[in-house]
N, C-alpha and C positions, 0 to 999 in steps of 0.2 A: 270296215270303215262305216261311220254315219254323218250324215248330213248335219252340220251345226247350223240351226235354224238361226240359231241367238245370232248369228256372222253375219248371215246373211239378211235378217231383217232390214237394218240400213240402207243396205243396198236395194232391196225391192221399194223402202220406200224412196227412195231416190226415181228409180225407174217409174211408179205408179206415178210420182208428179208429173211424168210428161207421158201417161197413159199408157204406159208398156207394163207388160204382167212376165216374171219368169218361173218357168219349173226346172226343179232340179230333182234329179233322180240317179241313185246308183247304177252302174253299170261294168260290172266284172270288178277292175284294180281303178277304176276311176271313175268319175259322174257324166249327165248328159244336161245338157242349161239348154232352156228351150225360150228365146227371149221373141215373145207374141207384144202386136200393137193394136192398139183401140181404137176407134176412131177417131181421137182428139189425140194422136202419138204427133209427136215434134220430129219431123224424118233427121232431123240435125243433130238432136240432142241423144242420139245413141253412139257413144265412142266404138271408134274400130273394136272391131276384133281382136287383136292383139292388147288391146290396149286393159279388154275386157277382159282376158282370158287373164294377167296379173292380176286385175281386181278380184277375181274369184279362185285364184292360186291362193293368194294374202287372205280371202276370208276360210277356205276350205283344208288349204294346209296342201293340198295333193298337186304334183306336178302339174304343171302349163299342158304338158302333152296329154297328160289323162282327161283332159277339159275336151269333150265333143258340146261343140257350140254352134245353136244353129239359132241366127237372125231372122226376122221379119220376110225378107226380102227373099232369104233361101226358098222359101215355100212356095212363092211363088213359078 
C-alpha cells in the first residue's frame, strides 16, 4: 500500500485553516493519522473520530478499522 498524497491534500488543507497539521504514515496492512494542533487550533472545529476515520477511509481506500487515529487531546 502507499499513501495517496493527491487524497489527502484537501483535507490537510481543510485542517491547517483551523491550525491542526496531520501525519499519516504506513503501518503493517493499514496507516497511522497523527492529527496535532497549533496554537491558533479551533477545539470545535475537529469532527469526531468516527466521523474522521470515514473521511480518511474515502481518501485512503483502506478499511475504517486499519485507521489508528490519534487526536490532539490523546496526548495529553
Amino acid at each position: 500500500m502507499s499513501i495517496d498524497e493527491n487524497a489527502l491534500s484537501g483535507l490537510r488543507s481543510t485542517l491547517e485553516a483551523d491550525d491542526y497539521r496531520m501525519a499519516v504514515a504506513e503501518a503493517g496492512d493499514g496507516v497511522e493519522v497523527t492529527i496535532t494542533a497549533g496554537p491558533q487550533a479551533c477545539e470545535d472545529c475537529l469532527v469526531p473520530k468516527p466521523i474522521m476515520r470515514n473521511i480518511l477511509h474515502a481518501a485512503l481506500g483502506v478499511p475504517e478499522e486499519s485507521i489508528v487515529l490519534t487526536y490532539p487531546a490523546d496526548a495529553s
